[in-house]
Every structure is written in C-alpha cells, then in structure tokens.
C-alpha positions in Angstrom: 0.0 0.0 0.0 1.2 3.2 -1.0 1.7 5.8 2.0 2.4 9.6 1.5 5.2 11.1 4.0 6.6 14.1 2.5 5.6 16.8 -0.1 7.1 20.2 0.3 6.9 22.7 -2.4 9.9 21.6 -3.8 9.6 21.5 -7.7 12.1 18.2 -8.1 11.3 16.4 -5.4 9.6 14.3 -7.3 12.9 13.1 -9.4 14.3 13.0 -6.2 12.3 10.7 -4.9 12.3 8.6 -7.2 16.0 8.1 -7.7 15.8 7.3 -4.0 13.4 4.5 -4.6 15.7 3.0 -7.3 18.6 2.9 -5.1 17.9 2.6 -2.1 20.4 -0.4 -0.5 19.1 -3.6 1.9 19.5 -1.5 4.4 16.8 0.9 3.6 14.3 -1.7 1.8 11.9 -0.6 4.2 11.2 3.0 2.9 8.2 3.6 1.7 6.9 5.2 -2.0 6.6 8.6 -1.8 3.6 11.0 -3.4 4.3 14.0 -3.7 1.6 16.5 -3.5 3.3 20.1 -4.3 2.1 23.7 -2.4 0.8 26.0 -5.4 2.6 29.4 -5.0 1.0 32.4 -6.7 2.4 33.4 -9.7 2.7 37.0 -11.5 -0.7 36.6 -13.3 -2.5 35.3 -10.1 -1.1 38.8 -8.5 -1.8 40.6 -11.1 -5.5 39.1 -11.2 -6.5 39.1 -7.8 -6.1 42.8 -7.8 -9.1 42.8 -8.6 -10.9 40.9 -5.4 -11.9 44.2 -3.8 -14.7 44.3 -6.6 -15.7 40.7 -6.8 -18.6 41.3 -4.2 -19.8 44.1 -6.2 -19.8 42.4 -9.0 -21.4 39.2 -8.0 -24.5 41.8 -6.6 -24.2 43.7 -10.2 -24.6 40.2 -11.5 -27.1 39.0 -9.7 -29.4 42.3 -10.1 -28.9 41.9 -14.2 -30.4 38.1 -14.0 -33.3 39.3 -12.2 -36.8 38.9 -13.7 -39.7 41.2 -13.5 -41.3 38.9 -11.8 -38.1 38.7 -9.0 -37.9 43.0 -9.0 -41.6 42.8 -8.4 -41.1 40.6 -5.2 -38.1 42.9 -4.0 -39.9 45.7 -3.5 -42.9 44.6 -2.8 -42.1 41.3 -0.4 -46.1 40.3 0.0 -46.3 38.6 -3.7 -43.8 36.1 -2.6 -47.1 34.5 -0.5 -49.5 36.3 -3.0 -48.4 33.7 -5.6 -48.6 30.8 -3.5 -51.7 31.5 -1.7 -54.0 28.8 -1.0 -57.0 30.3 -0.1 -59.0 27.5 1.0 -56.7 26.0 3.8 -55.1 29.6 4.6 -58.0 31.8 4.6 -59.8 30.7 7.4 -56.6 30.0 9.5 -55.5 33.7 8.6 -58.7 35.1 9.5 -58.8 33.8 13.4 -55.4 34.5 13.8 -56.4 38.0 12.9 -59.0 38.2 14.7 -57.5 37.3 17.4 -54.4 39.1 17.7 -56.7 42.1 16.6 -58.4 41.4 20.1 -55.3 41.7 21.9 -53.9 44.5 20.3 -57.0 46.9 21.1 -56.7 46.9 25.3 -52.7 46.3 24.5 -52.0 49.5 22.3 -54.2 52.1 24.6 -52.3 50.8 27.7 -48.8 50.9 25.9 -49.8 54.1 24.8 -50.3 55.4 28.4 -47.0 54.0 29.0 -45.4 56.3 26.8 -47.2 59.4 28.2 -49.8 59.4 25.5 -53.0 59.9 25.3 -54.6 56.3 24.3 -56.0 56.7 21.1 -52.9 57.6 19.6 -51.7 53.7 20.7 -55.0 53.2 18.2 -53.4 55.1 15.7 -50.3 53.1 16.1 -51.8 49.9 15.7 -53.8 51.1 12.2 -51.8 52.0 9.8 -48.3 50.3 10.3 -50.2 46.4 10.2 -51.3 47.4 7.0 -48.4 49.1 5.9 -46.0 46.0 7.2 -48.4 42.9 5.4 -47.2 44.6 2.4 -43.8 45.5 2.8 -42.4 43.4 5.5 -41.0 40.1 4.2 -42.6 38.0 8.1 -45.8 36.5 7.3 -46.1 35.9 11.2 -44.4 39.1 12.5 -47.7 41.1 14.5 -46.5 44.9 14.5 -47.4 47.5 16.2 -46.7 49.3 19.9 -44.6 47.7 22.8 -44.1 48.1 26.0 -40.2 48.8 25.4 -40.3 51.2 22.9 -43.4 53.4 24.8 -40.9 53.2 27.8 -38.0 54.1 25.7 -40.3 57.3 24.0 -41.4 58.6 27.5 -38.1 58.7 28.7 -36.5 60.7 26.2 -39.7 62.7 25.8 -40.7 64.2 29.2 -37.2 65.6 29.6 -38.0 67.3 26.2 -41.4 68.7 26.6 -44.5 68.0 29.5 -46.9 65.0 29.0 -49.8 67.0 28.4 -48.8 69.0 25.7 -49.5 69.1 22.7 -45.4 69.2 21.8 -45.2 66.5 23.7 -47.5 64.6 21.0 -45.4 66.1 17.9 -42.5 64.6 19.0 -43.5 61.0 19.1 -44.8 61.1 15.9 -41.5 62.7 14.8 -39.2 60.3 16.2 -41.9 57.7 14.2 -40.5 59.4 11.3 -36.8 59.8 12.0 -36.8 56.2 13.4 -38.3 54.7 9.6 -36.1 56.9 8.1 -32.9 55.1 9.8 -35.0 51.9 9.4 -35.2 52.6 5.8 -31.6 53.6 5.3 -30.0 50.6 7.3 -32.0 48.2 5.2 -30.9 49.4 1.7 -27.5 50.0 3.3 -27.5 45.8 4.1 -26.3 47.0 7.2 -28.8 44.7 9.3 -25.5 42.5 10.1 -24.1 45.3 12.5 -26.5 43.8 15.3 -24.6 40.6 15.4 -21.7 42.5 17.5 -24.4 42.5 20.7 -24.3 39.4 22.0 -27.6 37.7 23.4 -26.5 38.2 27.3 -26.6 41.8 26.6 -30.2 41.8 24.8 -31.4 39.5 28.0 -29.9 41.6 30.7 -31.4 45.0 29.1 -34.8 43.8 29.1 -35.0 42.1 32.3 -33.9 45.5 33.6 -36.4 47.1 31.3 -38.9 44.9 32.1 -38.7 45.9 35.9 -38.8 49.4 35.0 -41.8 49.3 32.7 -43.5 47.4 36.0 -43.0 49.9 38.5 -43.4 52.7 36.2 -46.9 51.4 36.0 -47.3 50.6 40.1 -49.0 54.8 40.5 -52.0 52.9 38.8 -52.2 50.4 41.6 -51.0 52.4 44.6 -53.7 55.4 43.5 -51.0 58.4 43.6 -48.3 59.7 41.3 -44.7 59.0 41.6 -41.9 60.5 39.6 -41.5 59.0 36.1 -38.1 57.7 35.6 -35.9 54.7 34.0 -34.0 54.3 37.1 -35.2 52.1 40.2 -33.7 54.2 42.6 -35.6 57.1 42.0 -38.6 55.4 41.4 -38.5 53.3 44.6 -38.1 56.7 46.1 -40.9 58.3 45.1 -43.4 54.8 45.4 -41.9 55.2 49.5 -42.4 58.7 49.6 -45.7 58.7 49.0 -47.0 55.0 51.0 -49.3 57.9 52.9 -51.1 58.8 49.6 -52.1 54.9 49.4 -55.7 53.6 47.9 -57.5 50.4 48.0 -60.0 50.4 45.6 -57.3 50.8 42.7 -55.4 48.6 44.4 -57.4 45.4 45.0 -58.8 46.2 41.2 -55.7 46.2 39.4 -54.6 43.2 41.5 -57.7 41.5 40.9 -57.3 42.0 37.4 -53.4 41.0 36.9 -54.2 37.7 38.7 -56.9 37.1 35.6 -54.9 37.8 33.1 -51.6 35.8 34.5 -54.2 33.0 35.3 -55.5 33.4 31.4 -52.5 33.0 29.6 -50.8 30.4 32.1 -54.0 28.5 30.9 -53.7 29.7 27.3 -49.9 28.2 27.6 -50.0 25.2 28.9 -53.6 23.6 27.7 -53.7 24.0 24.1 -57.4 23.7 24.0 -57.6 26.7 26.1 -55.2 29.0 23.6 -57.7 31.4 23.1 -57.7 32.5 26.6 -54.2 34.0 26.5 -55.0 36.4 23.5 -58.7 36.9 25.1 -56.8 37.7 28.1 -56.2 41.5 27.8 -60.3 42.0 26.4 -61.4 40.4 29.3 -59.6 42.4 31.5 -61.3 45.8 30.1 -64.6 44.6 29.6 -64.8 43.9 33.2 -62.8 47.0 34.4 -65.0 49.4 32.2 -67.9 49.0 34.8 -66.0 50.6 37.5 -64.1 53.5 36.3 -63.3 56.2 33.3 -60.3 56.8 31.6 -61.0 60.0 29.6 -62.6 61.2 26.5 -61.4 59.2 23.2 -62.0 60.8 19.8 -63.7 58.2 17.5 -63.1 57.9 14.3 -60.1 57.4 11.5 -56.7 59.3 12.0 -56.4 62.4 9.4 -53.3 62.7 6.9 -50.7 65.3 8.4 -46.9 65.9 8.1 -45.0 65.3 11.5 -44.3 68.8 13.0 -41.1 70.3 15.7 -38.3 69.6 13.5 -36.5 71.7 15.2 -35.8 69.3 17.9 -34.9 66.4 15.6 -31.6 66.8 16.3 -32.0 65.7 20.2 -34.2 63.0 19.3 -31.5 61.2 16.8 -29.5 59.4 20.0 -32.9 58.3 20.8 -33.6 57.3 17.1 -30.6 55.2 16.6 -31.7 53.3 20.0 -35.3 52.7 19.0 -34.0 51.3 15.6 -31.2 48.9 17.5 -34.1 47.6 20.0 -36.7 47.3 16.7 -33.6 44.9 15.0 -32.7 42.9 18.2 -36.4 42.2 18.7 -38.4 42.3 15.8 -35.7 40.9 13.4 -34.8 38.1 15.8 -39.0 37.0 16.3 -38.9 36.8 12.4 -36.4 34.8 12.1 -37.2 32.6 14.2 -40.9 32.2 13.1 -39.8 31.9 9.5 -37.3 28.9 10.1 -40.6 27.2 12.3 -42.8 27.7 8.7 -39.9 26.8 6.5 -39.2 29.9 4.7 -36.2 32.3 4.3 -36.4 35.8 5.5 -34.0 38.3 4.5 -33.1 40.4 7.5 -32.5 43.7 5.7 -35.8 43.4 3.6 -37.4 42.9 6.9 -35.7 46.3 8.6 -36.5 48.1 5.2 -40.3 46.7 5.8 -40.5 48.2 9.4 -38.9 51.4 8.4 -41.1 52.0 5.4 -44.5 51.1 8.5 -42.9 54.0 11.0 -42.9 56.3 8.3 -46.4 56.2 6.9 -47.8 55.2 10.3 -46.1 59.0 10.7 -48.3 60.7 8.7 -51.3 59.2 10.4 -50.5 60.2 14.2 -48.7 57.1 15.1 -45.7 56.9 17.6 -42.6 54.5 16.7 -43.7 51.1 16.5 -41.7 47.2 16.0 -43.0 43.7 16.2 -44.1 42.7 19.6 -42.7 39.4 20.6 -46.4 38.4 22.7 -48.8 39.2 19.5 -46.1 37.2 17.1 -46.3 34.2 19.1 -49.8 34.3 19.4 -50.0 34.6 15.6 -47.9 31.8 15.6 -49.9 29.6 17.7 -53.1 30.6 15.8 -52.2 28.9 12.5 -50.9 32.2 10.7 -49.8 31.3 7.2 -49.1 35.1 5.7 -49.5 38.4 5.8 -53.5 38.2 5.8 -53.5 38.0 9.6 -52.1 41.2 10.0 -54.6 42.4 7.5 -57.7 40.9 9.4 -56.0 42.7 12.6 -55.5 46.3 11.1 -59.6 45.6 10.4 -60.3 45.1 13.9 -58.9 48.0 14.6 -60.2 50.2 11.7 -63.8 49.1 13.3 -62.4 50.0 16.7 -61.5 53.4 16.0 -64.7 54.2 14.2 -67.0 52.0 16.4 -65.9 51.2 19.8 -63.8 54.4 20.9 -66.8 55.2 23.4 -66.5 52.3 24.9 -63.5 52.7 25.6 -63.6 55.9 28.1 -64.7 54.0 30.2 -61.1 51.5 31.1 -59.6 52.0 34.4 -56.1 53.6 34.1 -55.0 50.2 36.5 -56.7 47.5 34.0 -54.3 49.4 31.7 -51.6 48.7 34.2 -52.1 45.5 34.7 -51.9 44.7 30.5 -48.8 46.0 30.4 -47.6 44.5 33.5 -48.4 41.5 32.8 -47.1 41.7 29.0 -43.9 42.6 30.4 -43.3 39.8 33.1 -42.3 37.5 30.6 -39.4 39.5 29.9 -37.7 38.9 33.3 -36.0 36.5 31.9 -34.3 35.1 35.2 -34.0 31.6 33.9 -31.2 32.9 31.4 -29.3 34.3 33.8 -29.7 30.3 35.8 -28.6 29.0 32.3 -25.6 31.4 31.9 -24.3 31.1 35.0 -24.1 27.6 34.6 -22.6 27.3 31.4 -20.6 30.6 30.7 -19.2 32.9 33.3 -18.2 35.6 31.1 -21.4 36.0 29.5 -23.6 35.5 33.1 -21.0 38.7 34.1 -21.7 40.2 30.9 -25.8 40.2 31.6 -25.1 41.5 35.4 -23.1 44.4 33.9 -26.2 45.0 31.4 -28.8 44.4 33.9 -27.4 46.7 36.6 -26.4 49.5 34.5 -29.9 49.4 33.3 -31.7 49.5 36.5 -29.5 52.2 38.4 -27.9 54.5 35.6 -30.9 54.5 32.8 -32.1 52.5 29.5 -29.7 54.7 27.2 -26.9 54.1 29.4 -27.2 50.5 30.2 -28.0 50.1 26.4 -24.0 51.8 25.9 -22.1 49.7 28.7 -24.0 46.5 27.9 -23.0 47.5 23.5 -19.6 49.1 25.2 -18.9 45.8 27.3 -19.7 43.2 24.6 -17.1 44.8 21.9 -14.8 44.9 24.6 -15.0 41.1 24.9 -14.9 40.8 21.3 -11.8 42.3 20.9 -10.4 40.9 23.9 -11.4 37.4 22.7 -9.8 38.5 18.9 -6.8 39.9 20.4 -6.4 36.8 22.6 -6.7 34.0 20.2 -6.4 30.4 21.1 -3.0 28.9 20.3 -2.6 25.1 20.2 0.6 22.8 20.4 -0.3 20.3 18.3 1.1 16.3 18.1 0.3 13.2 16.1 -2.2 10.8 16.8 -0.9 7.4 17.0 -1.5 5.6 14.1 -2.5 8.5 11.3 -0.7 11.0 10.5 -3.6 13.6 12.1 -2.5 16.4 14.5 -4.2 17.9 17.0 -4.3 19.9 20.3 -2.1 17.7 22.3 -4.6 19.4 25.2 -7.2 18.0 23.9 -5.8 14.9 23.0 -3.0 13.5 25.8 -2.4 10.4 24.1 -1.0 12.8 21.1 3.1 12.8 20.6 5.4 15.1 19.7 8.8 15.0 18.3 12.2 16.5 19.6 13.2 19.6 18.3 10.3 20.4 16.5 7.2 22.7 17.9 4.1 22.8 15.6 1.5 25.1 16.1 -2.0 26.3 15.2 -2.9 29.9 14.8 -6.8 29.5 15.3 -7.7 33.3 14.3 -7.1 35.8 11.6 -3.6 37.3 12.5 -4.2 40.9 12.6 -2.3 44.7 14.2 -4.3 43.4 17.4 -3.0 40.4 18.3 0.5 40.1 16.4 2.4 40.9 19.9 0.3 37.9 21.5 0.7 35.1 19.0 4.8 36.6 19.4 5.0 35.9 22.9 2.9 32.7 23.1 5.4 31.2 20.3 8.7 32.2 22.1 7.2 30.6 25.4 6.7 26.9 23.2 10.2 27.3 22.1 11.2 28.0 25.7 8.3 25.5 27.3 8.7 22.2 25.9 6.7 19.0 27.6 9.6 16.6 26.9 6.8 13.9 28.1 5.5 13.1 25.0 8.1 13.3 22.8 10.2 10.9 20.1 12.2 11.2 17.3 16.0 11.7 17.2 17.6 13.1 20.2 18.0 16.8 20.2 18.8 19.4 23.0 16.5 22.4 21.9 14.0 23.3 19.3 15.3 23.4 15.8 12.0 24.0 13.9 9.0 25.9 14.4 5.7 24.9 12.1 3.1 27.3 12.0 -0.4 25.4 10.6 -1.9 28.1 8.9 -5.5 26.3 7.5 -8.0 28.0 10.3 -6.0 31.4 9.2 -8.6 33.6 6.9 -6.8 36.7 7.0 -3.3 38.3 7.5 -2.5 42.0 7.6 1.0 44.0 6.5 1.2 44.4 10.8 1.5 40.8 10.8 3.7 40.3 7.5 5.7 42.7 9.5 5.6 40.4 12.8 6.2 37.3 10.9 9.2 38.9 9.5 10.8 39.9 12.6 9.7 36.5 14.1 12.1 35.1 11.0 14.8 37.3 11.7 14.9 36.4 15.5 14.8 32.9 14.5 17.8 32.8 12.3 19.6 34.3 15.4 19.1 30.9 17.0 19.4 28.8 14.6 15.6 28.6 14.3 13.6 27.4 10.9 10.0 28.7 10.2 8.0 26.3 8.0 4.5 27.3 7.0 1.8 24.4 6.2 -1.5 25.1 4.5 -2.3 28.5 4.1 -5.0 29.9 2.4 -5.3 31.1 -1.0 -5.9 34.9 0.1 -3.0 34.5 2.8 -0.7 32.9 0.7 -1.1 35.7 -1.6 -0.4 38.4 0.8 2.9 36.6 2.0 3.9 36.2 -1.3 3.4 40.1 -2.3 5.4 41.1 0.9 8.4 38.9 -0.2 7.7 36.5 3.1 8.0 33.3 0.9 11.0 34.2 -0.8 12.4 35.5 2.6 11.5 32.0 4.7 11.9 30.0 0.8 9.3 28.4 -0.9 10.5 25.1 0.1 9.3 25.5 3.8 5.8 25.5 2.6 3.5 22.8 2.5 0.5 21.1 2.1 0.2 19.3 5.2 1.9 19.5 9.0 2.6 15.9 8.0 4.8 16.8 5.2 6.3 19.4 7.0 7.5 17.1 10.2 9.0 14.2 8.1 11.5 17.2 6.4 11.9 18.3 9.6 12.6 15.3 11.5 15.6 14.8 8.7 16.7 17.8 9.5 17.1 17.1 13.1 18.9 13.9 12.9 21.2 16.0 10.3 21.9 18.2 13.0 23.6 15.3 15.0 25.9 14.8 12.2 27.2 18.6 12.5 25.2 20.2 9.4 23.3 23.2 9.2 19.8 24.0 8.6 20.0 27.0 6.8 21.1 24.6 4.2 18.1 23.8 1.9 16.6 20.8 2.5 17.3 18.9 -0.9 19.6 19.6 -3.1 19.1 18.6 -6.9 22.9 17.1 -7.2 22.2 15.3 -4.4 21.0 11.8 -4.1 18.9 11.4 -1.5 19.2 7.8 -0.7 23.2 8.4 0.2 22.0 11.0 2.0 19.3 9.4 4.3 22.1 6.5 4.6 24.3 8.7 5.4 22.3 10.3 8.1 21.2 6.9 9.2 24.6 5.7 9.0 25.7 8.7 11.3 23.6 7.3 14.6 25.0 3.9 13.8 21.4 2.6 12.9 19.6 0.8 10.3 16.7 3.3 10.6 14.2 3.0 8.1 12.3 6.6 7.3 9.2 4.8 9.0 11.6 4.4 12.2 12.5 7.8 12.3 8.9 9.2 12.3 7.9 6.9 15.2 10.4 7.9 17.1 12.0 4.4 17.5 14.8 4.9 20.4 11.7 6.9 22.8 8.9 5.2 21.6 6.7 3.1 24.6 5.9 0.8 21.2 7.7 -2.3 19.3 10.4 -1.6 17.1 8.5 -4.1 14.7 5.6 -2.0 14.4 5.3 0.3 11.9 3.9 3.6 13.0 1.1 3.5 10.2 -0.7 0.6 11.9 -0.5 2.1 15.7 -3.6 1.8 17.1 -5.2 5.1 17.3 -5.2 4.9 21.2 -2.8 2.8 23.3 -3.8 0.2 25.8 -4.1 2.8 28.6 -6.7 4.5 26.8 
C-alpha cells in the first residue's frame, strides 16, 4: 500500500524521490513510496489578477441584479407577492382570519395601555396599531411578525420625551410622531445600506440583561395605577422606589385590590392559554377580558372616535436631540423584531431576508407618521400568538389592522370608560415574561463571562438609565470581542498514533510530539491586534517544551518551528511585518520557520510582501505531516554537525546516500518509518510500523 510522507513545495522532489526508490540499499528496503503533493505558489498573473478581489462582491451583486426577472424586482420591493403567488386560499384563509382576529383582540386593550406607558394619550396607541399592520403585510417580508406598539419602545419614548417637553402637551405629541419618522427613516436607510449584520456584535447576554432590567422598569413605572397616587416618572429604580416610598401615605384600595384583581386574571388566562392547548384562546382573550370587566368601574377619559387624518410630522426643530434616541429605537426594533422573524420563518420553513425585513419596518414607522402614530416594531407576545393561531401570511395582520379600523370608528366610546389600573395591569403583565431570570440560571451555569456580561447590562440598566445601560451592555460586549480576537487560542499540536492527524495535544493527551520540533496552530485571523500575542505565546513553546511526549532523534532544543496556517482567513502587512521579525529572531538561534496550509488569500499576501521568498518556498507545504517528516531529517542532520539553513534537498544530491548517510551517522539501520515513530523513545515495538498504531494505546 502506497503511504504519502513528505511533499514540500519543492519542484524536483519528485525526481528526487524517485532516484531514491531505485537505489535505495538492503538497508533501507523498508522505505516507503513517496507521493508527492506540491504547495501551489501564486504566480505573477494570479497577482496581477487578484487585484481585482476588492470588486468581486460588487460584482457578483451587479450580476445577480442583471439576472433578475420582473417577476423577482416585483417581489423585492414589494415582499407580499412572494405568499401572494402561493396562496391557497382555501386552507389559509380561514386560519389567517382567526389568527387575525385574534391578535386584533389583543392589540385593542394592548396599544391604549402601551400608549399610556409612553405618556400618550390612548387613542394615539389606536393610531399606532392602524396604519403600520397594514403598511408592514405589504412590505415586510414576516408572514407571522404582529407589528405594532410595545411596551419597550413606549418606555423608551417617554423617557427621552418628558425631559424634552410636558406630557400634556401638545409638543409633547409632535414629538413622538416625529421620532416615528426619524426612526423609519434610519430603518429605511439601514436596510438598503445591508447593514442589518451590525446587530450581530451585541451578543444575546446583553439583549437578555437589558430587558430584564427594562422589564422591571416598565412594572414599577406602572405601580402609580395600583398604589392610587403619582410617583416621579423615571428609567431608574432608585428614583422610582423613592418616590413609590415617599408617597405610602397617599395609598388607595379600591385601585389597588382592582388592578390586583385584574393581573391575577390575566396571568391565570394566559398560564391557561400556555399550557392547555385547547384553552389557547384564553391567552389572547386575556387583555379583552380584563377591560370589559374593568369598564364597569371607572373612566379613563374622552377618546375621539373615528379614523386618523393625513398630516406631516411637525417640531423639526428638535430632531436633532431625538436622533440618540432614534438610533436606539431602531437597534431595539432589529434585536427584537428581526430576531422574532427569524425565528418564526425557520418554524414555517421559509427564508427571510433580514435587511428586507428592517426596510419593511422602516417603510411602516414612516407612513404610520403621517397618520399620528408613535414609533412602533413587532411585539414578541402578539407574534407568538400569531404563531400559535395557525398564521400562514400576511393576511392575519390584514384581518388585525380591520379590527382596529372598526375599533376606532366604532368602539372608541366604549373605551372611556377602562380604568387607568386595568391598563396597568396589560402592560404589566405583557412585560413579566421579559424577566428572563431563567437565562441568567442557564448562563451562569454554562458561561461565566457572559452570566457577568448580563449582570453588567442588567445593573447598569436599572440604576444608571435605559440609554446608558444600552452603551455599557454594546460598550462591554465589543470589549469582549476584541479581547477574545486579540487573545486568540493557540494550540501545540502532536500526532495521533496511528495516522498521520494532528491535533491539540490538550485536547488529545495520548498525542506525541517530536524532539526539536514545535508545531503550532494559529486559530484566528492574525491581525495589528493580536501580532504581539501570537509573538510571545510562540517564544514561550520554544522556551516550554513537555519533553513527556516526545520521540524522534535526540535533540537538545528546538530546531524547527511549524506554523499550521488552515484556520488562518486573513493576514494583515502588521503581521507580514511580525512574521518577518519572528524570521529574523529565529535565524539568530538557529531557528527554521515552516509554513503548512495556508490559504489562497493569505498565501497571496505573504507572497506580495516577499515573506516566501524570505522564509523560501521550500518550507511551505501542504500538510503538517509533510512538514514534520523534512523536519525530522533535518534534526537527525543536526547530530551529524550540518546546518539547517542549508536547503533541504539539493538537486545534485541523491537522497538515498544522503538518508544512509544520516542513518549511518547514529549507527542505525533506521528506516524513514523508524525515524517518524520515534523508534529509540517510543513506549511501542520496534517491529511495528507507526502507520498501523492503534489510534489509542492500551491505557486508553
């Protein structure tokens, strides 16, 4: 059976070879055939052409946009006639239309008492639950996704708001359905941009920690309802602990045991509606229920009936304050109504294009603009129920924006008549599922860095504000990122008994080594960032050697450093540079660098900086495996006084003298297979050829 051992980049090694074969003498008989398999270096015309790469994206999208159909153009702008074509309307219909229905149901008590939460006057939570549904079931690429106002973004509007202007005002008003408008407009941008994939640098610990803290904020925000007297409005806890204290002398029962009353239903509703699945209509039915028994009792306030009027969005002379507050609405609309999507469109087996989707929202905020409507996102509670209901497409959201079309120009008188603490309780208990403690459990118990990571977030939310918990959680995050990329793992590798596969003699203890020879695995682009670190970690493996696990020829320090490149996607001219010096210091101590299986785009670069001519192109090759039977040569060379800055074949050579002569030198009839295994140090036969090792000893 033929077996490879060796195949550096050596361009008559094959001739070499097999000379070798043809003369080898009894005493060698037991070498084995060799294959040589020859490292591609880039040539002047691959330069030359893969000037060019910068523009091979662009021209792959130029490409793609020229094959398009009408048909396909059609669909990119308008996402809806991607279901439109494939609508069945006898099995979907019906489905569609109780799933709208009911998360129409839900929305109505939902949007007033979301509204309240962001200092509004109710009806305009109405308004923000018209136009945007209908809006998004045409644009929006989700056929599950319920839009509309949540609890987080009201929270996030009233507290950038009421330091702006008072509640009550009518500025006050203006504003939010500005920020509607600045915050499609970003939405609108960022998805023709493509630049949807900037979310992915905040992690999920960070997402988890700020709305648990948000959560808790939105839930005492809301305890005045209960308690029956104002406290200060506020993102912090501190300050709204304060006031709820301050003002225990103020306390009321009747709101209290009514609002309690009525969050017990509602948590007992959709507990039921959870975990029965013949009783799923009572979660959605939940927040209805709640103000048709609460509208006996108290008032809320006059509520204009009928549709929102067409107007442009006024004060844009304070757009410039609202644009921190812009950017953060548009970052929490990504991280929750992107990541719902998603996830509902890999449950229903269809692909959803993120940026398409944040172009679909933008395009809802804007329109829902001109019709009174604050900034609005998918709500993670109304897409699940969607979800549960049978949704199959954008119909549902249809059937809701209908239910509330007849709501605004039908039931608006009913509606003065909600308590402000059934309101309360809605959001309260919409917002209790976003504690999300048990993350924190699982966290803890799997990753410390990222349980610390949702503490940071959590805490900085709760005590210091949203916007700034928001920046430390964002601010923290990158900081692990980079940490984690200018920290890369490093890995000793050795050979697994048996094959000639090497891995992370950490991860594998039963791995060996050979004397002399360190090879080891970058696992990480090498960048300016982290050159320094991958420096020092390789001087302390020359320095650091485990002299447990290694065989091979005797030798008294490390002769040969091999750098497996294949997990290596990038390299930068800061780390041409540190590979350079790395070479230089080297030399000093008698040191070879040998390179094994780098990429075609790293390759390249090391080539254009003059690296490969500078280390030689015959220290590059296709596998560690290659590389290691050269360099075990070299080492048992190095007993017979020669020098490895030598190259490692020459053509007037003949290579079977010279392995004899090596051999010959320790006063051995080593065959090649002999010297790989490591025959002197090796715990195994000298009759076993190191190809048929088992792959784990006896102890194992």
């Amino acid at each position: 059976m033929e077996i490879t051992y060796a195949s550096p980049s050596f361009s008559d090694l094959a001739t070499v070879a097999s000379a070798s074969a043809s003369m080898s003498s009894p005493a060698t008989s037991t070498s084995r055939p060799v294959r040589v398999i020859p490292l591609q270096h880039p040539t002047i015309t691959t330069s030359s052409s893969s000037s060019s790469l910068p523009n091979v994206a662009f021209s792959r999208f130029a490409t793609r946009l020229r094959r398009m159909t009408w048909l396909e153009w059609i669909e990119f702008f308008l996402p809806c006639c991607r279901w439109i074509r494939i609508y069945k309307w006898r099995e979907y219909f019906q489905v569609d239309l109780m799933a709208g229905i009911t998360v129409g149901v839900m929305l109505v008590p939902q949007s007033m008492s979301y509204a309240k939460l962001a200092g509004l006057q109710p009806i305009y939570g109405l308004y923000a639950g018209f136009v945007p549904l209908f809006v998004y079931a045409i644009f929006g690429s989700s056929r599950q996704l319920a839009v509309g106002p949540v609890a987080l973004v009201s929270l996030l509007v009233s507290n950038v708001l009421s330091s702006i202007a008072d509640p009550s005002s009518e500025l006050y008003t203006e504003l939010a359905i500005l920020l509607s408008l600045m915050v499609g407009i970003l939405e609108c941008i960022m998805g023709l941009l493509r630049l949807g994939w900037l979310i992915r640098f905040i992690s999920h610990s960070v997402i988890s920690g700020f709305t648990t803290a948000s959560a808790i904020v939105i839930g005492l925000s809301q305890a005045k309802y209960f308690l029956g007297y104002d406290i200060d409005r506020s993102s912090k806890i501190i300050p709204l602990a304060k006031s709820i204290i301050a003002g225990a002398d103020k306390f009321s029962w009747p709101p209290f045991v009514m609002g309690s009353v009525t969050l017990a239903i509602l948590l007992v509703m959709k507990h039921l509606g959870k975990s029965r699945k013949h009783l799923r209509f009572l979660r959605a039915s939940g927040p209805l229920t709640a103000v048709v028994l609460g509208t006996v009792f108290a008032k809320v306030g006059d509520i204009p009936q009928g549709l929102p009027k067409f107007s442009v969005p006024k004060a844009f002379e304070y757009a410039e304050s609202l644009i921190p507050t812009a950017f953060l609405i548009t970052g929490v609309a990504i991280l929750e109504s992107v990541g719902i999507a998603k996830a509902l469109a890999a449950k229903n087996g269809y692909e959803l294009d993120s940026n398409q989707e944040l172009f679909g929202l933008g395009v809802s905020n804007v329109l829902g603009s001109f019709f009174s409507a604050y900034p609005t996102t998918g709500s993670f509670s109304r897409s699940a129920v969607n979800h549960e209901s049978g949704a199959k497409s954008g119909v549902s959201g249809i059937v809701s924006g209908i239910i509330m079309t007849c709501a605004l120009l039908f039931l608006t008188p009913l509606f003065e008549y909600i308590p402000q603490c059934t309101l309360a309780a809605i959001v309260i208990s919409a917002v209790i599922g976003l504690v999300d403690y048990d993350e924190a459990i699982f966290l803890w118990r799997v990753d410390k860095k990222d349980f610390l990571l949702w503490t940071i977030t959590s805490a900085t939310t709760l005590f210091l504000g949203i916007e700034i918990g928001v920046i430390v959680g964002v601010g923290v995050s990158l900081a692990f990122v980079i940490h984690e990329s200018a920290n890369p793992h490093i890995a000793v590798l050795g050979r697994l008994p048996g094959t000639t596969v090497y891995r992370n003699v950490k991860q594998y203890p039963e791995a060996y080594t050979y004397n002399g020879i360190v090879i080891v695995r970058v696992d990480a682009p090498i960048y300016f960032a982290n050159t320094s670190y991958i420096k020092d970690r390789l001087r302390e493996f020359e320095v650091d050697v485990d002299s447990s696990t290694r065989r091979g020829p005797e030798a008294e320090r490390i002769n040969f450093v091999i750098l497996e490149m294949a997990p290596v996607t990038y390299i930068d001219s800061s780390a041409v540079q540190a590979l350079k010096d790395l070479y230089q210091e080297y030399k000093l101590r008698d040191i070879q660098i040998a390179i094994s299986n780098p990429s075609p785009e790293v390759l390249l670069t090391l080539s254009r900086s003059g690296l490969v001519e500078l280390i030689g192109k015959e220290w590059y090759f296709v596998r560690v495996h290659d590389a290691v039977q050269v360099c075990l040569q070299r080492v048992q060379s190095l007993k017979g006084g020669s020098n490895i800055s030598q190259t490692p074949l020459s053509l007037s050579e003949d290579k079977s003298s010279f392995l004899a002569r090596l051999l010959k030198e320790r006063g051995e009839n080593l065959s090649i297979t002999d010297l790989e295994s490591g025959i002197g140090r090796s715990p195994l036969s000298r009759d076993r050829d190191s190809q048929l090792e088992p792959l784990l000893s006896k102890e194992h």
